[in-house]
Wavefront OBJ file of the C-alpha trace (Angstrom):
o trace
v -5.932 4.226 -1.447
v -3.999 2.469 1.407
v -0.174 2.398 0.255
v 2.537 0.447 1.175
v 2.967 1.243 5.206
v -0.441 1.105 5.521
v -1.199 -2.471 3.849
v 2.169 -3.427 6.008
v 0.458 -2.925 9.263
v -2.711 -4.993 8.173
v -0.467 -7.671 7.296
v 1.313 -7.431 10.417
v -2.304 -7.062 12.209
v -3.744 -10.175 10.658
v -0.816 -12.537 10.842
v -0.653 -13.671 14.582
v -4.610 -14.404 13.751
v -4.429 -16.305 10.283
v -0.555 -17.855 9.809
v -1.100 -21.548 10.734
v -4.858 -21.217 11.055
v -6.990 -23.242 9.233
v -9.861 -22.040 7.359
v -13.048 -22.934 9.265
v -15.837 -21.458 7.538
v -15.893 -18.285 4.561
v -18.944 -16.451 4.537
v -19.512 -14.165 1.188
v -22.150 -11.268 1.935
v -22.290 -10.964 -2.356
v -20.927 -12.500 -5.451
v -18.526 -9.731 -6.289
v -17.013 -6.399 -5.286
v -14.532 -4.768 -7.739
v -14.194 -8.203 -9.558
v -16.360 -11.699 -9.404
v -14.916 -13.626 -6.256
v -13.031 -16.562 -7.807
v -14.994 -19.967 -8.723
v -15.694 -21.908 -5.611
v -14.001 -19.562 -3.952
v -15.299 -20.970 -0.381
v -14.860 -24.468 -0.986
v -11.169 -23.695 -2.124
v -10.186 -22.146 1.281
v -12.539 -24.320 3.801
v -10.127 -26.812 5.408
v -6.792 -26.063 4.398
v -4.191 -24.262 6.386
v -2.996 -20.293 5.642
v 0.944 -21.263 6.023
v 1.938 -17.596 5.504
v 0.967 -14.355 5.061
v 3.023 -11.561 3.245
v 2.594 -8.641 1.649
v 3.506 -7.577 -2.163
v 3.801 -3.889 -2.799
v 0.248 -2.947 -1.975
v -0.823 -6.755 -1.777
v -1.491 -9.112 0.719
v -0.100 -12.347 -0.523
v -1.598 -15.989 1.224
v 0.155 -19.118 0.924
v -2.195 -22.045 1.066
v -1.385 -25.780 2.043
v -3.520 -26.603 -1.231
v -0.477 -24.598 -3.266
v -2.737 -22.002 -4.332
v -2.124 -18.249 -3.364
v -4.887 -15.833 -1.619
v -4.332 -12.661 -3.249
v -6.260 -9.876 -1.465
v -6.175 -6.182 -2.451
v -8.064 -3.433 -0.475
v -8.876 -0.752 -2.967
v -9.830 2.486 -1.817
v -11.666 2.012 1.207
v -11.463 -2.076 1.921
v -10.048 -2.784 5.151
v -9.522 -6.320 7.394
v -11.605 -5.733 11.165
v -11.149 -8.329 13.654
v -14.508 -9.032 15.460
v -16.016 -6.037 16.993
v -12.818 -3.916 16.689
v -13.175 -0.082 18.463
v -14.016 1.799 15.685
v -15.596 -0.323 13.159
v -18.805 1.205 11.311
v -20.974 0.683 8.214
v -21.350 -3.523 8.942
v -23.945 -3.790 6.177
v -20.618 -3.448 4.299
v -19.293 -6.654 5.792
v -18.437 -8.494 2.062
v -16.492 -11.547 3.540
v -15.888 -13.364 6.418
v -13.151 -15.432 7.054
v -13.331 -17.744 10.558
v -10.155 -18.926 11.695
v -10.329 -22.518 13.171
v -9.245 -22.001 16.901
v -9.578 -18.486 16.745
v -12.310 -16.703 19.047
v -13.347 -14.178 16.906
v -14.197 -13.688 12.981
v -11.907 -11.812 10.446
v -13.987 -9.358 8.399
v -13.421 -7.543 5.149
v -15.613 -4.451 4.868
v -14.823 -2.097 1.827
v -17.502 0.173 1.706
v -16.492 1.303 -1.727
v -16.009 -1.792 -3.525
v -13.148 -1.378 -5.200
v -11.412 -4.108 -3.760
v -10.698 -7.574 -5.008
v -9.520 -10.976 -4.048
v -8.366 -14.047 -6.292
v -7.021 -17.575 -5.980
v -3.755 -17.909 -8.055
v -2.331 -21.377 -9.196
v 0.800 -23.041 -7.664
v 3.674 -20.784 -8.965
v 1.078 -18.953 -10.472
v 1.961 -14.977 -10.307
v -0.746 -13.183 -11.675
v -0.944 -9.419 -11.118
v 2.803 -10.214 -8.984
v 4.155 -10.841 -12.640
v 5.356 -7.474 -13.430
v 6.066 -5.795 -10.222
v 9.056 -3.490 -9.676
v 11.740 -4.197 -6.309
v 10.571 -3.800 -3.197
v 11.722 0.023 -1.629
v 12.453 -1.784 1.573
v 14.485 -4.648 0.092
v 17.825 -4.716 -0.652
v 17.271 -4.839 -4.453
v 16.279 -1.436 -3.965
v 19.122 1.171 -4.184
v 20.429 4.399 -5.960
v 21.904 2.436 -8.873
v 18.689 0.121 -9.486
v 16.613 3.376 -9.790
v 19.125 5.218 -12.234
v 18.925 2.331 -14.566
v 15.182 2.159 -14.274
v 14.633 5.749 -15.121
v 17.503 6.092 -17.716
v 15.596 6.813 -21.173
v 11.980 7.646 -19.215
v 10.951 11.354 -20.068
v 7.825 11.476 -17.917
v 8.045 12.877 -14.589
v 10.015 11.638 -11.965
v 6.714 12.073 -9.951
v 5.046 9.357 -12.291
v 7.405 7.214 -12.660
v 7.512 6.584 -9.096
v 3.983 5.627 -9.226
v 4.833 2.738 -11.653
v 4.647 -0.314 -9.969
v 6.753 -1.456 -12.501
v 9.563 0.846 -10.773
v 8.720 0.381 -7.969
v 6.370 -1.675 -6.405
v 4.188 -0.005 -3.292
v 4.481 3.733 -3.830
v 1.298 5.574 -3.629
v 0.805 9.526 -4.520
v 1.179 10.388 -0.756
v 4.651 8.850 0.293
v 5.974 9.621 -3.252
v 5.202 13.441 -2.454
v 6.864 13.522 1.013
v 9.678 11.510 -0.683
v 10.227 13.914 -3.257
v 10.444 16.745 -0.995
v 12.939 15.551 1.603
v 15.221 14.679 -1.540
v 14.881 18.194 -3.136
v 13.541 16.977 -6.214
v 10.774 18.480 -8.463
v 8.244 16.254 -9.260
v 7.937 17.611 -12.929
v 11.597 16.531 -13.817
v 12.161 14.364 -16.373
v 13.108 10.825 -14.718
v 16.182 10.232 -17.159
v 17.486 14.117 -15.955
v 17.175 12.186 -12.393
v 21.381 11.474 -12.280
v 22.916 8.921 -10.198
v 23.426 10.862 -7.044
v 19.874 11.951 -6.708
v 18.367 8.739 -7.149
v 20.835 7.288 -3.944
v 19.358 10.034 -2.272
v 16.136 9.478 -3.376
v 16.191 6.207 -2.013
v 16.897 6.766 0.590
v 14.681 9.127 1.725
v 11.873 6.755 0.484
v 12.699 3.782 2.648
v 13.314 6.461 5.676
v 10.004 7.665 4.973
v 8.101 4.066 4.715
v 9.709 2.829 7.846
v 8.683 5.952 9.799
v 4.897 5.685 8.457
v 4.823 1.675 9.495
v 6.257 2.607 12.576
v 3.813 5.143 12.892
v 0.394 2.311 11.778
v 0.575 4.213 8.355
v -1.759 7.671 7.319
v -5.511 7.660 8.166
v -7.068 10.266 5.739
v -10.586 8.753 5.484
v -11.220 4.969 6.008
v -7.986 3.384 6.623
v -7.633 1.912 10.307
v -5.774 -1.364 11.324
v -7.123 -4.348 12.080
v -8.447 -3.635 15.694
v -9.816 -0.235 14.266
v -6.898 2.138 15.586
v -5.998 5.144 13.348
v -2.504 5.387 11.488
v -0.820 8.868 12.654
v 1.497 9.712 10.090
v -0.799 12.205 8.272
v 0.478 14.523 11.675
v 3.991 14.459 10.138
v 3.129 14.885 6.324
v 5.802 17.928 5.692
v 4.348 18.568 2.264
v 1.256 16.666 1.690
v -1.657 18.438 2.000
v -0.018 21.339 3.046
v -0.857 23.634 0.062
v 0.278 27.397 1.216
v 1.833 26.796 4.298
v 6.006 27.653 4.595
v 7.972 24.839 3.430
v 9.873 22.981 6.513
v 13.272 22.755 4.648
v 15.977 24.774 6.278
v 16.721 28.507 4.916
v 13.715 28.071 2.595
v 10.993 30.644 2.476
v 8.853 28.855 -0.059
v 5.020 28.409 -0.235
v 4.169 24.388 -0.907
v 2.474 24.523 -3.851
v -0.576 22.117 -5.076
v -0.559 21.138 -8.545
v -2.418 18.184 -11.090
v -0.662 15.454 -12.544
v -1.811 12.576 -14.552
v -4.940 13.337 -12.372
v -3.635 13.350 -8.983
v -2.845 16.505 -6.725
v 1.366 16.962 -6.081
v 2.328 18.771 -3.603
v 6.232 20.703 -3.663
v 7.776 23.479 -2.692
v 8.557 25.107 -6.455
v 11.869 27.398 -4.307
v 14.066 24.093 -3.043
v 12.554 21.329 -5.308
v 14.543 21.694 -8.203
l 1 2 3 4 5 6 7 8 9 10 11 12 13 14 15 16 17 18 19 20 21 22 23 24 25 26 27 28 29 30 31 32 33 34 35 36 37 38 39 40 41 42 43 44 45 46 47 48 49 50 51 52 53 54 55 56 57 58 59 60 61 62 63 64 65 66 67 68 69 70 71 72 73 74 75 76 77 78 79 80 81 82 83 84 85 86 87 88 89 90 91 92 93 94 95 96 97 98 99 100 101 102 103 104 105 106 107 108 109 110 111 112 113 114 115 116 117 118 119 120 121 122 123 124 125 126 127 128 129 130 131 132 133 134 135 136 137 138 139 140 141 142 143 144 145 146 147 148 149 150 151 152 153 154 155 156 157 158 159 160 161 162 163 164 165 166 167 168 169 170 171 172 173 174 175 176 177 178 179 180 181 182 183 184 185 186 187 188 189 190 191 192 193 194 195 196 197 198 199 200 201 202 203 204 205 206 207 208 209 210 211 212 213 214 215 216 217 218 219 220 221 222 223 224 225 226 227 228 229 230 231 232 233 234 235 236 237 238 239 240 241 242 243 244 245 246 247 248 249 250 251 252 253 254 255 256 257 258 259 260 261 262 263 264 265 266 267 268 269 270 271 272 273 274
């Protein structure tokens, strides 16, 4: 599932095409993907004006001139092409397509998996924004935020990271390389996480997430950008997917080790994650 670096560089792909565009036509391929497409979903966006586009943890967030809010989530395998984009494949699964008045060529959302969604909120309407944790990248984020967030949480530090509650963005991926650089096990308990690890662990996330933007995000199987170039961050993953091989941290002679939580593979060195 495309995480927070990657869903930044769509953003940052579709804004100079969208932001003070004016919605010229919508074409819907099908009534639904992972959810029904909102009630007159077309006629709600033909005519008036996208005034900005952000992103939300792993959102892309819309402002309309009609005060509603395009909400657009990729799922799994979803992903934004701009016209004929180098790269693009599988157009039968072409689900929407938005045309941008003044703009040359169509924006297409193909998500081969269907899982997906987008919805109209309300004005000040929040919807699934409601509950979201800071943003790693904002200032709200920092080492004493995190401590009080994890204080009285005995799951793993590993899962509570992947609360969006917590914090809002973090996928298994940049949670496992964030992890490792801080020399923390995933399997501790988050309130055994004290105040001087979770600084550090901050840190290390937001130096992590502003290397993989900088870097167009990871491209493990279907993520590309909007003009269908590859992320390249997967070349720098120091612990994901990198079951067996020596661990990178200096004077360690561990083995990364691959293990299940909560469903999902972690990755850690067992020697220097403690």
């Amino acid at each position: 599932m495309p995480e927070l670096p990657e869903v930044e560089t769509v953003k940052r792909g579709l804004a100079p095409v969208m932001e003070g565009r004016v919605f010229e036509n919508v074409v819907l391929n099908r009534a639904d993907i992972r959810f029904p497409f909102p009630s007159n979903f077309k006629s709600r966006l033909v005519g008036t004006t996208l005034i900005t586009l952000s992103r939300r943890a792993k959102f892309l967030k819309a402002d309309l001139s009609s005060g509603e809010t395009l909400l657009m989530h990729l799922g799994m395998s979803g992903s934004f092409i701009i016209g004929a984009a180098r790269g693009r494949e599988n157009p039968k699964h072409d689900h929407v397509i938005f045309t941008m008045r003044g703009e040359k060529t169509p924006i297409i959302y193909n998500d081969p998996r269907r899982f997906g969604f987008m919805e109209l909120l309300g004005q000040d309407k929040l919807g699934r924004l409601a509950n979201l944790g800071p943003e790693p990248l904002s200032n709200n984020f920092h080492g004493p935020a995190l401590y009080g967030a994890l204080r009285g949480k005995k799951s793993p530090i590993k899962t509570a990271l992947l609360d969006q509650r917590v914090v809002a963005g973090l996928g298994n991926i940049y949670v496992c390389e964030a992890l490792y650089s801080a020399k923390i096990s995933p399997l501790r308990k988050s309130c055994h996480v004290n105040e001087a690890q979770c600084e550090r662990l901050c840190t290390e996330i937001q130096k992590i997430l502003e290397r993989a933007i900088k870097a167009g995000g990871s491209t493990l199987k279907d993520f590309s950008a909007v003009d269908g170039s590859l992320g390249y961050f997967q070349h720098r993953f120091k612990v994901y997917g990198q079951e067996a091989n020596t661990c990178h941290n200096k004077d360690c002679t561990g083995k990364i080790a691959r293990i299940k939580q909560s469903g999902r593979s972690t990755f850690h060195c067992p020697k220097c994650q403690i």
